[in-house]
C-alpha positions in Angstrom: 115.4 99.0 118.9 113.0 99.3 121.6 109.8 97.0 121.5 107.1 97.8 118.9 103.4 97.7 118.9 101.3 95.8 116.4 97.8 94.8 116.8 98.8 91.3 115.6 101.5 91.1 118.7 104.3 90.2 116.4 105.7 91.0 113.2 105.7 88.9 110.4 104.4 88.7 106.7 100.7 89.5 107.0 97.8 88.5 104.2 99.4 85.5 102.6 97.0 86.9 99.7 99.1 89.5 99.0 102.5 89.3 97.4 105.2 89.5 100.2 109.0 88.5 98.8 112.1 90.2 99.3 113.7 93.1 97.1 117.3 92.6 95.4 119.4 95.5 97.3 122.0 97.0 94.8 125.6 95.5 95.9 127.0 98.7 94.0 125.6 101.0 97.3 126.6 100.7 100.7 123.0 102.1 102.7 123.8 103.6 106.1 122.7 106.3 108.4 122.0 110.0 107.0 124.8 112.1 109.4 122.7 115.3 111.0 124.9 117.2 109.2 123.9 116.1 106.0 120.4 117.4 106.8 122.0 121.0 107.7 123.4 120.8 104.8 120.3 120.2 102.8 118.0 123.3 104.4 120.8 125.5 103.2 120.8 123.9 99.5 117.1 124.5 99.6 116.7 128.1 101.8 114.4 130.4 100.1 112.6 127.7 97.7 110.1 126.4 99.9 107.4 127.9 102.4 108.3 127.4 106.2 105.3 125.4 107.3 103.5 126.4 111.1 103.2 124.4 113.7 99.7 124.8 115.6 97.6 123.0 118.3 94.3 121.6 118.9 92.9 121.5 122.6 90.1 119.1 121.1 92.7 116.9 119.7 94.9 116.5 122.6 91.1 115.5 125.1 90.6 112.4 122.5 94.2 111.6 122.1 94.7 111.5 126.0 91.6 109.9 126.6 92.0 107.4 124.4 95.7 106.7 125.8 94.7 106.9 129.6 96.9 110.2 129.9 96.9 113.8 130.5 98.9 115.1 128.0 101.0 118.5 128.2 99.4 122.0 127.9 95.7 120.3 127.3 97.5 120.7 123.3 98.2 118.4 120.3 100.9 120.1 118.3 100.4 120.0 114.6 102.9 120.4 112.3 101.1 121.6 108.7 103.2 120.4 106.1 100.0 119.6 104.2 100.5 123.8 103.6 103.9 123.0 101.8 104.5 123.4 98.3 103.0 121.1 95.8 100.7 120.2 99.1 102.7 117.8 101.0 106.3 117.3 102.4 108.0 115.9 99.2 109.9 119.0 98.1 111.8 119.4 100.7 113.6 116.0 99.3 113.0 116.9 95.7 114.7 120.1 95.8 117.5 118.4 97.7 117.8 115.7 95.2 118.0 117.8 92.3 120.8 120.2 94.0 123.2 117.6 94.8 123.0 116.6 90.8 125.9 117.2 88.5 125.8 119.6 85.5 125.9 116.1 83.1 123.2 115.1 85.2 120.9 118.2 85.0 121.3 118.0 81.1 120.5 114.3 80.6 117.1 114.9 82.5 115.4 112.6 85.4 113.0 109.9 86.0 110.8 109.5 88.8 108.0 107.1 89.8 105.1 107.5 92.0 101.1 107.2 92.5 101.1 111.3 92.8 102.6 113.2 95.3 106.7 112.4 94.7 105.7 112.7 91.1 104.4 116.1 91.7 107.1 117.7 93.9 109.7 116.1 91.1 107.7 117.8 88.5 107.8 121.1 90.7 111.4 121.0 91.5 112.6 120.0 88.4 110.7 123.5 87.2 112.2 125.1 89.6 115.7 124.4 88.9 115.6 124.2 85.2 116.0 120.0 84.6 113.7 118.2 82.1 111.4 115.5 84.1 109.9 112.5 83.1 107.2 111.1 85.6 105.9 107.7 85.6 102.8 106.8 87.6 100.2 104.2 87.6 97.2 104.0 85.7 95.0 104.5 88.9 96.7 107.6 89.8 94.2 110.4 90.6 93.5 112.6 87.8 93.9 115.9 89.6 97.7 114.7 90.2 98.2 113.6 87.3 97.5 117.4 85.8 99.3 119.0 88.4 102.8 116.9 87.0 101.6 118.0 83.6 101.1 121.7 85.0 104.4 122.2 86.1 105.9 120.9 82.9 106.5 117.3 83.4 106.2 114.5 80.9 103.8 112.0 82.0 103.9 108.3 81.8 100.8 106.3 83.3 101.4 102.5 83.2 100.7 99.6 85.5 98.1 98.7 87.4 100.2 97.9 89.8 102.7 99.9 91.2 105.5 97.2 90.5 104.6 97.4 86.7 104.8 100.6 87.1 108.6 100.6 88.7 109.6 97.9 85.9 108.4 100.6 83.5 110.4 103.4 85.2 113.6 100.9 84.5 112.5 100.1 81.2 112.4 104.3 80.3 115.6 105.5 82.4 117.6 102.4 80.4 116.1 103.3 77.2 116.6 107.3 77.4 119.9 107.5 79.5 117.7 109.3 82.3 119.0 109.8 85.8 116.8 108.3 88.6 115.4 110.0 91.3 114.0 107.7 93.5 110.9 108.5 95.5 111.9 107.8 99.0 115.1 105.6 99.1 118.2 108.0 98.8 120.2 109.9 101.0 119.4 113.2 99.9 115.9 112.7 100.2 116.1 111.4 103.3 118.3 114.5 103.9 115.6 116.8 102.5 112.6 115.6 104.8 114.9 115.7 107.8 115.0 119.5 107.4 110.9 119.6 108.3 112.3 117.8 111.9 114.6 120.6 112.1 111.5 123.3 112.0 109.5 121.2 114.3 112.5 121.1 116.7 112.6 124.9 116.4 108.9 125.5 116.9 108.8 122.6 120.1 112.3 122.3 121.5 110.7 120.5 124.4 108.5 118.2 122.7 108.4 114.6 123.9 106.8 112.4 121.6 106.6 112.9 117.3 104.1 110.7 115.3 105.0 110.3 111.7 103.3 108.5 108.3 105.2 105.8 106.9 105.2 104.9 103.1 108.4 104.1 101.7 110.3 105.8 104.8 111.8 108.7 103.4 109.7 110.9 105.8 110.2 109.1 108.8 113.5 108.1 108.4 114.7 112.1 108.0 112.8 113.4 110.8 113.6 111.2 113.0 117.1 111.1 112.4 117.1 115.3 112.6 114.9 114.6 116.3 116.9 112.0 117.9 120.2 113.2 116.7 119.6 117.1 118.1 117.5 115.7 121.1 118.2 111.9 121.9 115.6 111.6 124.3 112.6 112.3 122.1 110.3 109.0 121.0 109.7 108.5 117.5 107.0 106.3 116.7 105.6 105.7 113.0 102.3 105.1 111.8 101.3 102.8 108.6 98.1 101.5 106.9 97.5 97.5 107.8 96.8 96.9 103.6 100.5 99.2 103.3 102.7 97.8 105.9 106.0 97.5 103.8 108.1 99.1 106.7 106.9 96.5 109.1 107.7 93.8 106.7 110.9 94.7 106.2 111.7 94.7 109.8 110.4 91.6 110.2 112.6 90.1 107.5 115.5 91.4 108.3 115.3 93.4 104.7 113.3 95.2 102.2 110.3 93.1 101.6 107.7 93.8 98.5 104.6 94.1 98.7 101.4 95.3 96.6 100.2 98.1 98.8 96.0 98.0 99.0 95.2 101.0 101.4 92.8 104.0 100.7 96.2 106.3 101.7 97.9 105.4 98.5 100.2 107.8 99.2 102.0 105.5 101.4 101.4 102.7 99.1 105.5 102.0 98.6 105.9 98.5 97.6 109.0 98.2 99.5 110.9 99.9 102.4 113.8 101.2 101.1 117.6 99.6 101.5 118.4 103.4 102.9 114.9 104.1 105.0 114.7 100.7 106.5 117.6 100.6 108.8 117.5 104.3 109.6 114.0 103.3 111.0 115.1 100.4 113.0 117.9 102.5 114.5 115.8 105.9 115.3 112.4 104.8 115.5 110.6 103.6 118.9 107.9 101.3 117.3 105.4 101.7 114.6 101.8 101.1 114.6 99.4 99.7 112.1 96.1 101.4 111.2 92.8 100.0 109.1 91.7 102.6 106.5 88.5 103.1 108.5 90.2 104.4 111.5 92.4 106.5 109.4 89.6 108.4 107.1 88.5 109.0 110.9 91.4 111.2 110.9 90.4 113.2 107.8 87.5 113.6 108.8 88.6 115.3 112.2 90.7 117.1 110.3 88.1 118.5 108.0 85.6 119.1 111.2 87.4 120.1 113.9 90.7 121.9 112.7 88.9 122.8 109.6 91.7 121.6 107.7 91.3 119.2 103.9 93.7 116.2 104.2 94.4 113.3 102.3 94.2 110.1 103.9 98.1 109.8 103.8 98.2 113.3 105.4 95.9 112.1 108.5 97.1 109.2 109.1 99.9 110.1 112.3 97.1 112.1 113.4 94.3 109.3 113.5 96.7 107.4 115.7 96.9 109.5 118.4 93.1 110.1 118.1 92.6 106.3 118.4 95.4 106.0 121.3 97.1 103.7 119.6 100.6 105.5 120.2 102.0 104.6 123.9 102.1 108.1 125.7 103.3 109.1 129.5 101.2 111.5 132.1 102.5 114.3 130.8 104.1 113.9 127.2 104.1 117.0 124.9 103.2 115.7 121.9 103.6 117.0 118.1 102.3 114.8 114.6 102.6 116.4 111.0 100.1 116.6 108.8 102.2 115.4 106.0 99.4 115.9 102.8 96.4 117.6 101.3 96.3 117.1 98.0 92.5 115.1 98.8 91.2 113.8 95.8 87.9 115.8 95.9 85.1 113.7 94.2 85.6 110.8 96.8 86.2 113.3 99.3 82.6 112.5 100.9 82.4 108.7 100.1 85.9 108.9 102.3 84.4 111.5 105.2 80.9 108.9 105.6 83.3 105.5 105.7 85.2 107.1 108.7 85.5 104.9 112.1 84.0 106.6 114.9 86.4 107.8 117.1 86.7 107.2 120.7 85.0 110.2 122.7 84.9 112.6 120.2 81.3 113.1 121.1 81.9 114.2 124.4 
C-alpha cells in the first residue's frame, strides 16, 4: 500500500487512555475483496429505490483547498458529491437496501437486528420498510433523539442501551441470540460494502476524469465500496480516507495488522465504529492511498463551510472529507481534479451552533 500520512508520522495505538485491543475475527468467514461485479450487481438489486444524488462544485472550495495544499487544482472547482441528499440523509441505504435483498425468504420472516449510534440504524429501519422485514434497532443511550424517532418513524423497534458503543454491540448479541434475529451488520459485510460502492459508480459517471476522491472513514463500509468501484473501473485514481483523531479505528487496525477496538470519542459519532471491520480493513489497505487524521475542531470547520459557503446543513461525519481538503491535509498534484462526498446531514439541530462557534479557523478562507 503506498505510504500514508498521519500527523504523528507513524501508525500505532494512540491515547493509551483509551481502550485499544484486538477484535476476535469469526474463523467461520473467509473476508476478502468485494469483486466490481458484485457492486454492479448491487445498483441493479436496488434501481428505482433510492434517489440518484448530484454531484456539484464550489470555486471557493477548490481556492482554500489548493491554497492550503500549495496547488492549483483543475477547473478552479472542488467537486462535491451530495449524498447528504440521499434517503434517510446520508449514504447508508445504498448498503441497507443491498443487504436486505440478498436475504433469504426464512430470513425476511425471522426479522433483523442492527446496531448503531443513528444513521445505519435509520437506513435499516427505512429499508426494512421498504422491503417488508420486521427490524429491531439497537443504539446507545447517547444516541441523538431526533434519530432515534426517525428509526421509530419508519417502524422500527428500538433498543437504547450502553453507554458505550461496545455495551451496546454485546446487547445487539444478547437480542439476535435470544430472538433468532438475523444480523445486519453496520458496515462489515460484503453486501454493504457492495451497496456503498454503487455511490463510486455515480461519482465515476458524473467525473470520469477525476484524479483524486476524499472519503470519511467510520467502520469502512464507505470507503472500502467506493474505492473498490474507483480503482477497479479506473486504477489510476487516488483514494485517500479521512478519520477523526478521538475515532481512528481504521488506522489502528492497519497498524496492527487486524481489527483493533477502540471506544470512539469524536464529535462525528457517526464514524464512531469501535473496530474496522474483518471485511473493510483489508479492502482499505489494498485500494486506499493513505488516510489522514482530523481533530474535531478542524472538522466542525467543515460544517461550518458547508453551512456558509455552499449553504448546505451537514453533520460533522458528513464534513469531514471535505474539512480535509480545506485544511490541505490530503497530498494533491498541480493540476488534480478533485471530488469528496458529502456523506451526512442528519445535524443534530440544538448543538447545531455550539458546533458552528467551536469550528477551527480555516486557512485563507478570509481572503
Amino acid at each position: 500500500m503506498p505510504s500514508r500520512q498521519r500527523r504523528s508520522g507513524e501508525w500505532g495505538c494512540l491515547a493509551p487512555s483509551r481502550r485499544c485491543d484486538t477484535v476476535p475475527v469469526d474463523p467461520s468467514t473467509t473476508p476478502g475483496l468485494v469483486p466490481l461485479a458484485r457492486i454492479e450487481a448491487a445498483r441493479e438489486a436496488i434501481a428505482g429505490r433510492l434517489h440518484r444524488t448530484p454531484t456539484h462544485s464550489s470555486a471557493t472550495a477548490a481556492r482554500i483547498a489548493g491554497a492550503a495544499a500549495g496547488v492549483s487544482i483543475a477547473d478552479s472547482r472542488l467537486y462535491l458529491k451530495f449524498e447528504h441528499l440521499q434517503k434517510t440523509g446520508t449514504f447508508k441505504p445504498r448498503a441497507t437496501s443491498n443487504k436486505l435483498a440478498s436475504l433469504t425468504d426464512p430470513e425476511r420472516a425471522a426479522g433483523i437486528i442492527t446496531v448503531s449510534a443513528g444513521n445505519a440504524a435509520q437506513a435499516y429501519a427505512w429499508a426494512a420498510r421498504d422491503r417488508g422485514i420486521r427490524a429491531t434497532v439497537v443504539m446507545p443511550l447517547h444516541a441523538a433523539p431526533n434519530r432515534v424517532e426517525a428509526c421509530r418513524g419508519y417502524g422500527a423497534e428500538v433498543v437504547l442501551h450502553g453507554t458505550a458503543i461496545s455495551e451496546t454491540f454485546a446487547e445487539l448479541e444478547r437480542r439476535r441470540e435470544a430472538a433468532g434475529l438475523v444480523l445486519c451488520h453496520p458496515f462489515d459485510d460484503p453486501e454493504v460494502i457492495a451497496g456503498n460502492g454503487t455511490l463510486g459508480l455515480e461519482l465515476l459517471e458524473d467525473l470520469p476524469d477525476v484524479d483524486v476522491v476524499v472519503v470519511a472513514i467510520g467502520g469502512g463500509g464507505l470507503a472500502s465500496g467506493v474505492a473498490t468501484a474507483l480503482k477497479e473501473r479506473r486504477p489510476g485514481i487516488r483514494v485517500w480516507g479521512v478519520e477523526p483523531v478521538a475515532s481512528d479505528a481504521m488506522t489502528r487496525g492497519l497498524a496492527a495488522g487486524e481489527p483493533v477496538r477502540i471506544e470512539p470519542a469524536s464529535i462525528a459519532d457517526s464514524l464512531g465504529a469501535p473496530y474496522a471491520g474483518a471485511w473493510t480493513l483489508p479492502i482499505c489497505r489494498h485500494y486506499l492511498d493513505g488516510i489522514v487524521l482530523l481533530e474535531d475542531a478542524e472538522i466542525l470547520a467543515g460544517v461550518r463551510f458547508a453551512a456558509e459557503r455552499l449553504k448546505q446543513v451537514l453533520e460533522p461525519a458528513g464534513a469531514a472529507a471535505l474539512a480535509a481538503l480545506l485544511f490541505g491535509r490530503v497530498p494533491l498534484r498541480d493540476g488534480d481534479r478533485v471530488a469528496t462526498i458529502l456523506c451526512g446531514g442528519n445535524a443534530v439541530l440544538d448543538r447545531y451552533g455550539q458546533q458552528l462557534e467551536a469550528a477551527a479557523p480555516l486557512p485563507g478562507a478570509d481572503r
